[in-house]
C-alpha positions as CSV (number, residue, x, y, z in Angstrom):
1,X,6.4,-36.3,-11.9
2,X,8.8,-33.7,-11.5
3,X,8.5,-30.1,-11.0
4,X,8.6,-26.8,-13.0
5,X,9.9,-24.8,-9.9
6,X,13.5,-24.8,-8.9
7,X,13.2,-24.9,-4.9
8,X,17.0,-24.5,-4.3
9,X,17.6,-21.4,-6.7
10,X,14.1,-20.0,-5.6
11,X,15.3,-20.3,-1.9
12,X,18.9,-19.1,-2.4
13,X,17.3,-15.7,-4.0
14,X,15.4,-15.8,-0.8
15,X,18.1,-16.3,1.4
16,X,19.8,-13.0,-0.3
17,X,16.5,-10.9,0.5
18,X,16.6,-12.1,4.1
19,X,20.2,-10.8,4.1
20,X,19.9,-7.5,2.6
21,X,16.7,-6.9,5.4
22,X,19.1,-6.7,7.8
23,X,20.7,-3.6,6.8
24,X,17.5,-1.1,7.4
25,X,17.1,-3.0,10.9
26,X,20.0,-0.5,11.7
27,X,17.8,2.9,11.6
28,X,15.7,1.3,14.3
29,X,18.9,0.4,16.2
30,X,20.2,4.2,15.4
31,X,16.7,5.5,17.2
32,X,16.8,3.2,19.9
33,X,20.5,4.3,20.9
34,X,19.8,7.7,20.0
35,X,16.8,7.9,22.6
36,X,18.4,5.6,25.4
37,X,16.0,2.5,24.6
38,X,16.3,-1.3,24.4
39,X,18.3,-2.0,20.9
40,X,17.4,-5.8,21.4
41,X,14.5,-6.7,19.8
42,X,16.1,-5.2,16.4
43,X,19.7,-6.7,16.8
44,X,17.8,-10.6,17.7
45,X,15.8,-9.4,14.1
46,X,18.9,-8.7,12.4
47,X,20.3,-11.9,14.0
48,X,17.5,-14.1,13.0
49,X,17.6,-12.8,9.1
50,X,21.0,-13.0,8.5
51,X,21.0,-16.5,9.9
52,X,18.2,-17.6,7.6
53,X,19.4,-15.8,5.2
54,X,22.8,-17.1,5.3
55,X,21.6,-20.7,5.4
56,X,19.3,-20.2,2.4
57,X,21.6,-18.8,-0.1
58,X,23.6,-21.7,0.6
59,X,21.1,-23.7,-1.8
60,X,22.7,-22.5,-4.7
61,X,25.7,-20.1,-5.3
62,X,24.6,-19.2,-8.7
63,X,21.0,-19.0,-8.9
64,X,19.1,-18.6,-12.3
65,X,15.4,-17.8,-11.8
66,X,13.0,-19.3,-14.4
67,X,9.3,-18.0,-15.2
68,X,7.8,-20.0,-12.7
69,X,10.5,-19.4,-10.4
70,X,10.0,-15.9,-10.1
71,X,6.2,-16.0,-9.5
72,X,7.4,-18.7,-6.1
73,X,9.7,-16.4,-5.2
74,X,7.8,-13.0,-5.4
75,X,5.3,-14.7,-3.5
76,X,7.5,-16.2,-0.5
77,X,9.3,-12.7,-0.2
78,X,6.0,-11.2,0.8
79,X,5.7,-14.3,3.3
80,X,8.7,-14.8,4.6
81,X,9.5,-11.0,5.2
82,X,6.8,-9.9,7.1
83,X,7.5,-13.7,9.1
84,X,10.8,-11.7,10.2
85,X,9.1,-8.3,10.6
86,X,7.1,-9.8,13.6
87,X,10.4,-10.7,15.5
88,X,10.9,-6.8,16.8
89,X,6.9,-6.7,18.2
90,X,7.5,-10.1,19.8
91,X,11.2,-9.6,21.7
92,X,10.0,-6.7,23.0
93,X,6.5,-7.9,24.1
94,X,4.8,-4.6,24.4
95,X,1.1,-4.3,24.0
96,X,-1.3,-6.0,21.7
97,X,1.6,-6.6,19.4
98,X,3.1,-9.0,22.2
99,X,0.7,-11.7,20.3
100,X,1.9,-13.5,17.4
101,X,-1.6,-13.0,15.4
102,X,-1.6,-9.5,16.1
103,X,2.0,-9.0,15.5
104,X,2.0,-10.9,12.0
105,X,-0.9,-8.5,11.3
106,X,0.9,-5.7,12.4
107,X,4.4,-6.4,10.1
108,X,1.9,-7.9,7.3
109,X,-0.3,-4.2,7.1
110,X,3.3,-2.7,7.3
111,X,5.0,-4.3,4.1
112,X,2.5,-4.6,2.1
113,X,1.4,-0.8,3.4
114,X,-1.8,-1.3,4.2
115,X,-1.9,0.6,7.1
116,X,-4.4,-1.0,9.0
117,X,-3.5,-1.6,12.5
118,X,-3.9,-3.8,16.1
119,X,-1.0,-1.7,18.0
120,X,-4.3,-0.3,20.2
121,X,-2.8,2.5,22.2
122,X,0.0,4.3,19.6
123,X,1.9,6.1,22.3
124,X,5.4,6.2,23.7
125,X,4.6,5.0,26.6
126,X,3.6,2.4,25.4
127,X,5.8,1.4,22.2
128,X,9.4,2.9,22.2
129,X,10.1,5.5,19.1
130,X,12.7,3.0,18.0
131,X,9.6,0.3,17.8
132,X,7.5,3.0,16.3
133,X,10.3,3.8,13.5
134,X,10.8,0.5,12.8
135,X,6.7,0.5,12.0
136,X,7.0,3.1,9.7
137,X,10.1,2.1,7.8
138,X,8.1,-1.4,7.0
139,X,5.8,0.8,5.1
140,X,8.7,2.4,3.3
141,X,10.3,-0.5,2.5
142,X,7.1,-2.3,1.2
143,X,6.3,0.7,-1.0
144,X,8.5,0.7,-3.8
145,X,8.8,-3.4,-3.4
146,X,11.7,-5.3,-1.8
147,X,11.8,-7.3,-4.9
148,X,12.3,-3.9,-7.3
149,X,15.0,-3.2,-4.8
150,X,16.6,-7.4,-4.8
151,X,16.2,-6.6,-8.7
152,X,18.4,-3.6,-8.3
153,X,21.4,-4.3,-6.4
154,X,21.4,-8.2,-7.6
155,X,22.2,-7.3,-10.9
156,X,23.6,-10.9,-11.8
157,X,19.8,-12.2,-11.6
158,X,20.0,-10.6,-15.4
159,X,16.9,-11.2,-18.0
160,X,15.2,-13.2,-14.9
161,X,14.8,-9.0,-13.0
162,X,12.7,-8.4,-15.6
163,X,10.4,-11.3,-14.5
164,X,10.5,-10.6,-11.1
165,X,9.8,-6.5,-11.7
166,X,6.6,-7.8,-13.7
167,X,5.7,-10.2,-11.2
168,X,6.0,-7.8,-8.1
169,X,5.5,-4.5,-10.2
170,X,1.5,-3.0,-9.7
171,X,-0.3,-2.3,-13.1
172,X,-0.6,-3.7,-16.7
173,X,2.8,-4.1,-18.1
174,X,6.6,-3.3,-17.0
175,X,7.5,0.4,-18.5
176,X,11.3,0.1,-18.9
177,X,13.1,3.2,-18.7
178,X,16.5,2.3,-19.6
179,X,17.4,-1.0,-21.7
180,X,18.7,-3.0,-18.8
181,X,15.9,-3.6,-15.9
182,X,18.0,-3.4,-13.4
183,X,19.1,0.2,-14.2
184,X,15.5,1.1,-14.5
185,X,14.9,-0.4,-10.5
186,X,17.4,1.7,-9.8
187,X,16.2,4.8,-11.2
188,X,12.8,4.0,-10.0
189,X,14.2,3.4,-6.1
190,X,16.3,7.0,-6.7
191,X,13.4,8.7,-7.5
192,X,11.3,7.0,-4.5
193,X,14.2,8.0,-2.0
194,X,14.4,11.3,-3.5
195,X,11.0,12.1,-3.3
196,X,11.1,10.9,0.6
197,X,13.8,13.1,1.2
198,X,12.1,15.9,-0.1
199,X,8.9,16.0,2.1
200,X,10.7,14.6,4.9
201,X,13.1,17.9,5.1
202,X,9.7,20.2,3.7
203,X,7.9,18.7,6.9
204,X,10.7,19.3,9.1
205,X,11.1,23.1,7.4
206,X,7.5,23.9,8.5
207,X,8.0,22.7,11.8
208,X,10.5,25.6,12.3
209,X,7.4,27.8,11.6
210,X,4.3,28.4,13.5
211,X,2.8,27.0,10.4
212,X,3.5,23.6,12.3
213,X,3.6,23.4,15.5
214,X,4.8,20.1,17.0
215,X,6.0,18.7,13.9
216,X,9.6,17.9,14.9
217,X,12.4,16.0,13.2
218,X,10.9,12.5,13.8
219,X,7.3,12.9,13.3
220,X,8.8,14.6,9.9
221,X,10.9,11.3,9.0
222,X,8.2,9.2,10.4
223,X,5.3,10.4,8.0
224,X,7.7,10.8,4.9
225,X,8.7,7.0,5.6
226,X,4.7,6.4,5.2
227,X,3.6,9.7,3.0
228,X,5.1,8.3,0.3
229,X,4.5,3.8,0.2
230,X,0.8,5.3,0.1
231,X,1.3,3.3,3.9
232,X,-0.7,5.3,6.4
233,X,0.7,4.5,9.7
234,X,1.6,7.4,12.2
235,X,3.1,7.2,15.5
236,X,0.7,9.4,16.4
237,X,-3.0,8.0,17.3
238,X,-5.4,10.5,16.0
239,X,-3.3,10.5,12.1
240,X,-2.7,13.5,10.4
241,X,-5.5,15.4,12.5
242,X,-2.9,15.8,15.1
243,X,-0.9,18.4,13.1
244,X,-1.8,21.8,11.1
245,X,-4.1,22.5,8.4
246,X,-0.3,23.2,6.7
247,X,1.1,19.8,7.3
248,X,-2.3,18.1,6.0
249,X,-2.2,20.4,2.6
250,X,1.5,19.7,2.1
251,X,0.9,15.8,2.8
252,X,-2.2,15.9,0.3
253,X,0.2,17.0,-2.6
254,X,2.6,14.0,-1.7
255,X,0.1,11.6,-1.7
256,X,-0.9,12.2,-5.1
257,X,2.1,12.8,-6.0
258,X,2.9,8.9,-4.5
259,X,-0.3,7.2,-6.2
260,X,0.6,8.3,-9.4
261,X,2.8,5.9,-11.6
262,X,6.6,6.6,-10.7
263,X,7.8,5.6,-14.2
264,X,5.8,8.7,-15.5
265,X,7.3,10.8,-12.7
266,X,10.8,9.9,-13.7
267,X,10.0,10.4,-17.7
268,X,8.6,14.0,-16.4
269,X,11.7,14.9,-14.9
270,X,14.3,14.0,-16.7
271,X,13.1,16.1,-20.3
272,X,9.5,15.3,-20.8
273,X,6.8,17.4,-18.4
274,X,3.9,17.5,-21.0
275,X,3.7,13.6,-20.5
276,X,2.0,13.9,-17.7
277,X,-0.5,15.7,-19.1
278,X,-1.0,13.7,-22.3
279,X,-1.3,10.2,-19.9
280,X,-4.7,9.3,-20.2
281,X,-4.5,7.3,-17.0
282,X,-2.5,10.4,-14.8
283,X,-5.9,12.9,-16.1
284,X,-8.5,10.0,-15.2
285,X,-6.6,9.6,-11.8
286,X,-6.5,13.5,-10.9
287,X,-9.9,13.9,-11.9
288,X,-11.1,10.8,-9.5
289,X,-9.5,12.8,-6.9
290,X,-10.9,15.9,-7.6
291,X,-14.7,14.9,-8.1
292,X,-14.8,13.0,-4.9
293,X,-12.6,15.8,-3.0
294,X,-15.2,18.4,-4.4
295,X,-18.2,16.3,-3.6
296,X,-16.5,15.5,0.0
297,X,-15.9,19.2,0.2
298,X,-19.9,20.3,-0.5
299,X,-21.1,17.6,1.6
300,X,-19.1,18.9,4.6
301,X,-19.2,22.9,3.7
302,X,-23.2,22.0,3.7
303,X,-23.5,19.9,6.6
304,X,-24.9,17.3,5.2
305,X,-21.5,15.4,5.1
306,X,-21.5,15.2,9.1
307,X,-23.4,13.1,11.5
308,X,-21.8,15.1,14.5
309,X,-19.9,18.1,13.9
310,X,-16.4,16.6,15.5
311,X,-14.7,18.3,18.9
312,X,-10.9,17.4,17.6
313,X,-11.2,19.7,14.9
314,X,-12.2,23.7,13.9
315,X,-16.0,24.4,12.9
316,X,-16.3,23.0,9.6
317,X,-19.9,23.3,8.1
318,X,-20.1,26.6,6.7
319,X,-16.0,27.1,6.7
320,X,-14.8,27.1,3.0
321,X,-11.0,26.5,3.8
322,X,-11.8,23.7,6.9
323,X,-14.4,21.6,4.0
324,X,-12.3,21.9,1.3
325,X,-9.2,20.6,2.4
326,X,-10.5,17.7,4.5
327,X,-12.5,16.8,1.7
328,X,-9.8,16.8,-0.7
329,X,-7.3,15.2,2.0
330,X,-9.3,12.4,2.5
331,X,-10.5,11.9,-1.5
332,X,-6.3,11.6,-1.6
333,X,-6.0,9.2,1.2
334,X,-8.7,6.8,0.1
335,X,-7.8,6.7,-3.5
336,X,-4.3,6.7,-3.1
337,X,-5.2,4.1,-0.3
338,X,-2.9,6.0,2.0
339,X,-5.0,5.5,4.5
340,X,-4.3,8.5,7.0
341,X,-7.1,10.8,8.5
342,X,-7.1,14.4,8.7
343,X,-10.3,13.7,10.8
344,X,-12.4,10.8,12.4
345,X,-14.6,10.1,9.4
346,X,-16.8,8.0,11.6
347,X,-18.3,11.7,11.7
348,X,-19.1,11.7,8.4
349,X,-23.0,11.5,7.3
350,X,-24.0,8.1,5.3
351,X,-23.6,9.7,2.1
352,X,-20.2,11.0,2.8
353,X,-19.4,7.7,4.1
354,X,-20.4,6.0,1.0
355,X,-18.7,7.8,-1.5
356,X,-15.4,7.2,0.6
357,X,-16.4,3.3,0.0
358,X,-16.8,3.6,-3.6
359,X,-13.4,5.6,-3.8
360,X,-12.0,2.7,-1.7
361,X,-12.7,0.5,-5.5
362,X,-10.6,2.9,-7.7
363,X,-6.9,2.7,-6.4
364,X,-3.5,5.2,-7.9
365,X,-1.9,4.7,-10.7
366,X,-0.6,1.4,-12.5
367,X,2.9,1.3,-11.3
368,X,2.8,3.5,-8.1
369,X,2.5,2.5,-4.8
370,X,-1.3,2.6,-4.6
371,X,-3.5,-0.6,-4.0
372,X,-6.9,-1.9,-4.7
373,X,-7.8,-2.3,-8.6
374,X,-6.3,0.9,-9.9
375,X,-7.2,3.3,-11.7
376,X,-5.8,2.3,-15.1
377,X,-7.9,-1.1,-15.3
378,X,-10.9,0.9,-14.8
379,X,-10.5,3.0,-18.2
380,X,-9.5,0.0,-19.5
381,X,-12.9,-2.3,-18.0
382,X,-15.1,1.4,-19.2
383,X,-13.2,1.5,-22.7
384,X,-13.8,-2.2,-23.2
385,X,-17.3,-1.7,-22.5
386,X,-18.3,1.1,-24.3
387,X,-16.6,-0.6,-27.3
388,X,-19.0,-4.0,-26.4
389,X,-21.9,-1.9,-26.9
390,X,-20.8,-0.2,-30.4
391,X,-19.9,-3.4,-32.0
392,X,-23.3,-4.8,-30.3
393,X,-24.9,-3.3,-32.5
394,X,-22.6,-3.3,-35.5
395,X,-21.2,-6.3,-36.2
396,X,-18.9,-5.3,-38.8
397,X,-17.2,-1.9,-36.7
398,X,-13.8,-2.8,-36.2
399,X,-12.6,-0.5,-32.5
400,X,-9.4,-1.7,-30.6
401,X,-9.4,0.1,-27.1
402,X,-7.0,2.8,-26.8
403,X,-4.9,4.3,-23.8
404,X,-4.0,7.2,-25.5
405,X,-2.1,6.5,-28.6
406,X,-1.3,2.7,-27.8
407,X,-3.8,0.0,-28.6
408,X,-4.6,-2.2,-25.6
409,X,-3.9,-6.0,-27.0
410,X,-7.1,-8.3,-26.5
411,X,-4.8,-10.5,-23.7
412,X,-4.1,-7.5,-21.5
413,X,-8.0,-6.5,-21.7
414,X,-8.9,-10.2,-21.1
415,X,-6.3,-10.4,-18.4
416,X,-8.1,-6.9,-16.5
417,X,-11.2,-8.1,-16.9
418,X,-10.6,-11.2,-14.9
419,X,-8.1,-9.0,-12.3
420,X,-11.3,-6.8,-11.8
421,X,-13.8,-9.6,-11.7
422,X,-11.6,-11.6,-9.1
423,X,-11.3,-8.3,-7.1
424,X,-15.1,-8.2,-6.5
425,X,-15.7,-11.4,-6.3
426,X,-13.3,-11.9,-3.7
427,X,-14.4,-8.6,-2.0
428,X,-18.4,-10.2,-2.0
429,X,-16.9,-13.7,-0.8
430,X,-14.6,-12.1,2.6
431,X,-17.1,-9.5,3.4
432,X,-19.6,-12.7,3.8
433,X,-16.8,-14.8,6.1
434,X,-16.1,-11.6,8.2
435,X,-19.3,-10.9,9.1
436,X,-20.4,-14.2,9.8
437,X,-17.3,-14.7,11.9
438,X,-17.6,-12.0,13.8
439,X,-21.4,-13.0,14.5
440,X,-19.8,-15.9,15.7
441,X,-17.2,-14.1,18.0
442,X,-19.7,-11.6,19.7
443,X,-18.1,-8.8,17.4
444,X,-20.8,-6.0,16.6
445,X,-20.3,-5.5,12.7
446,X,-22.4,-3.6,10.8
447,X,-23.0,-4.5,6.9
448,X,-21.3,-1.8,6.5
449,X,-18.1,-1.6,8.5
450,X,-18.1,-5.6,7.6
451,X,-17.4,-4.0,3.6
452,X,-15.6,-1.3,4.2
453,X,-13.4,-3.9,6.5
454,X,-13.2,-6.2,3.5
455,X,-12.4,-3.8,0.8
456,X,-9.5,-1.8,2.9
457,X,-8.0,-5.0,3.7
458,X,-8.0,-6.8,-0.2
459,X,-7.7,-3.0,-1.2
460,X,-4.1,-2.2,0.8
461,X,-6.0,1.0,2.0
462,X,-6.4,0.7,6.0
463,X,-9.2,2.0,8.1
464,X,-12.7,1.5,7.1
465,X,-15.7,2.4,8.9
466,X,-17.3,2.3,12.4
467,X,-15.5,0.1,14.5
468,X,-12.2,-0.3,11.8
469,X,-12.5,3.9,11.7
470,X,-9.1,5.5,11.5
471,X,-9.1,6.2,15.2
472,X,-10.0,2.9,15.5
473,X,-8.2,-0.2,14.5
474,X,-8.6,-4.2,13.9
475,X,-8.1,-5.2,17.4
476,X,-11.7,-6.5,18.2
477,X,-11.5,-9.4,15.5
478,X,-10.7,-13.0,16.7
479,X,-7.1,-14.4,16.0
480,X,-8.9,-16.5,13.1
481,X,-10.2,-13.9,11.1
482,X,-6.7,-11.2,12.0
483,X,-4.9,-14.6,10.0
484,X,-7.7,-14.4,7.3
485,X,-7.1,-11.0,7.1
486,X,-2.7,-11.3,6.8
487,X,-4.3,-13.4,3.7
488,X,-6.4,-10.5,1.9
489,X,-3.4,-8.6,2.8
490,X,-1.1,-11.1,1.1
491,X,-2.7,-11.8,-2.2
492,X,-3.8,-7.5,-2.4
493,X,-0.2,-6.3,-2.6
494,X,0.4,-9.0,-5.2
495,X,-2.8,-8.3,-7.1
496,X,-4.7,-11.8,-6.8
497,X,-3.2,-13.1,-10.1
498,X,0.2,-14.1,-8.4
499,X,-1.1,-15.9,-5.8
500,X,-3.8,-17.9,-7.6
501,X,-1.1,-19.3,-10.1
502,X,1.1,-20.5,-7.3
503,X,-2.5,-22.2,-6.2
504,X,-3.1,-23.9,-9.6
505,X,-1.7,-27.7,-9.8
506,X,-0.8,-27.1,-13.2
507,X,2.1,-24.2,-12.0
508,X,3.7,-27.1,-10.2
509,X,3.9,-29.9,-12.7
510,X,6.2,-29.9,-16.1
């Protein structure tokens, strides 16, 4: 029997990827000296990557990457790189992080910008800035994908970039912008740096201001470097509540701006503005943002959003301005599945809380950044269904399902019905194994916080509820379920589908 999957040009690919990782290890390094701390733990990263990197591209000098071999080696990247994004926590040894578990959680929620955390106290006294950077920029670097990047700047890999790009890419099909798929990575990476640079110096402008107090250079870098992978990690403990109701509208724009599909950014701006309008998908996923922000909003201008009216915050109930843009903040952050908090929604009123679970389901845009099932496969599961129900009833009515003028082919409805089906499936299935673990472990789990746990996790979108709150963390969990956890992490950032055909017997055979 031999096998479909070439190992050697799979792992030489690899090898590349491990190389190229060692080039952002230097803005940790850049920090570190800058501040007068340890530089080590990043330079015995850089050392351990290029090594294995080295050694792997050996394998093969010319590497040609089939079908199969594209789906291995989308799935190893997301692996093997957060396997190297651990080293950092590790040499340094510095809080929870000092535990492997915990720190392959850690670099895992980073990459695939989950956000969810075990660092317990986020401080710099207890984490250097460098070590905090180097958090954030594992956000960044997830957001976009390492692979769109490998795609862009290997441009030898040829027709099999196209693979990859489909492989790694979030959403129903690959939208090419330019003829050649490695110009359109490109173009897709400029616009993502672009965009980063742009918030990063508008957060930095308003610290200047009395607008933002205590918004300095780095916290502005920092949150771009997260803002815009939909990634959610702060150096600062308490989120986005620690900065001005300013800094928390201006990060609300960039978060939609980040869960909303990047090739229908770049069409936008280069000649085509009305196409954002005309996207069927782009209005479904401003409107989900905008109901649950306005219901969010009620709820809390009413009071009936709130359990306890929180200390770490102004009056709320009552206050127009205060209820309205933490409603909408948050709406953005879980749909997006940013994951930051302009306040401890473990304040929030069961009903509040619930319709922050259902927005957990819906996800950005096909082909942003965003996680869980997106929004795009839900128009697509509705459309299908409403056109079940017509031809029910009349056999002989003839309705294809439409994104706006393009016909949805029968494979790629089929194909997001199963996606969506897995999705809850595997949400029902985990929620079951976390709470029964954590029964088993002396962890006090509600239902509740057990789904909201589950759902973040598969989802990409960080803190849930109660105990995994966003001034909370994942901490409390045993070492077994953390590794289940990496897992849900794992297969959510490449969408289920990718990781079950590497799991089929078939994929390995010829």
């Amino acid at each position: 029997m031999t096998s479909r999957v070439d190992l050697r040009a799979t792992g030489a690919v690899l090898g590349r990827v491990l190389r190229y990782l060692a080039v952002p290890l230097a803005v940790p390094v850049a920090v570190a000296l800058y501040y007068g701390e340890s530089t080590v733990p990043f330079l015995a990263a850089a050392a351990v990557t290029l090594t294995a990197g080295t050694l792997l591209s050996r394998l093969d000098e010319t590497p040609e990457l089939e079908t199969a071999d594209g789906f291995l080696f989308v799935g190893l990247t997301w692996l093997v790189v957060p396997l190297v994004g651990t080293v950092p926590y590790l040499v340094a040894g510095n809080g929870t992080v000092a535990a492997f578990p915990n720190a392959l959680f850690e670099s895992m929620s980073g990459f695939t910008t989950t956000g969810a955390t075990v660092l317990g106290d986020i401080s710099f006294e207890t984490h250097s800035r460098a070590m905090l950077m180097w958090r954030q920029l594992t956000q960044w670097l997830g957001g976009m994908g390492i692979v769109v990047l490998v795609v862009a700047i290997l441009p030898e890999l040829g027709a099999g970039g196209a693979t990859l790009v489909e492989s790694e890419s979030p959403g129903l099909e690959l939208d090419k912008l330019t003829p050649r798929i490695a110009e359109t990575a490109r173009a897709l990476w400029l616009l993502y740096v672009a965009l980063t640079v742009v918030l990063a110096a508008l957060l930095y402008v308003l610290g200047t201001t009395e607008l933002a107090p205590g918004m300095g250079a780095y916290d502005a870098v920092a949150h771009a470097l997260t803002t815009m992978p939909t990634g959610g990690f702060s150096p600062e403990g308490r989120s986005i509540e620690a900065f001005s109701p300013a800094v928390q509208w201006v990060i609300t724009l960039f978060m939609l701006v980040a869960g909303t599909n990047f090739a229908l950014l770049w069409r936008a701006q280069t000649g085509d503005p009305d196409r954002l309008l005309r996207n069927t998908e782009f209005r479904v996923y401003v409107g989900a943002v905008l109901g649950v922000g306005a219901v969010a909003a009620a709820l809390l201008y009413a009071g009936s959003g709130l359990a306890t009216e929180p200390e770490n915050v102004p009056r709320i109930v009552g206050n127009l301005e205060p209820a309205l843009r933490h409603g909408l903040f948050q709406a953005a952050a879980i749909v997006t599945t940013t994951g930051y908090a302009s306040m401890d929604f473990n304040t929030w009123s069961a009903p509040a809380q619930y319709l922050l679970l259902l927005a957990m389901f819906f996800g950005g845009s096909g082909g942003s950044a965003a996680g869980s099932v997106k929004i795009v496969r839900w128009v697509v599961v509705v459309k299908a269904a409403a056109r079940e129900l017509v031809t029910t009833g009349r056999p002989d009515t003839v309705r294809p399902v439409r994104l706006g003028d393009e016909v949805v082919e029968e494979e790629t409805i089929r194909g997001v019905q199963v996606f969506t089906l897995l999705f809850l499936l595997g949400f029902g299935v985990s929620t079951f194994l976390l709470f029964v673990d954590a029964l088993g472990t002396g962890v006090s789990l509600s239902v509740l916080e057990a789904a909201s746990a589950t759902v973040a996790i598969l989802g990409n979108v960080g803190p849930g509820f109660g105990l995994v709150g966003p001034m909370n963390g994942y901490t409390s969990f045993s070492g077994v379920a953390k590794l289940f956890m990496v897992f849900l992490m794992w297969i959510g950032r490449l969408e289920i589908i990718t990781v079950l055909v590497l799991l089929t017997p078939s994929f390995w055979r010829t």
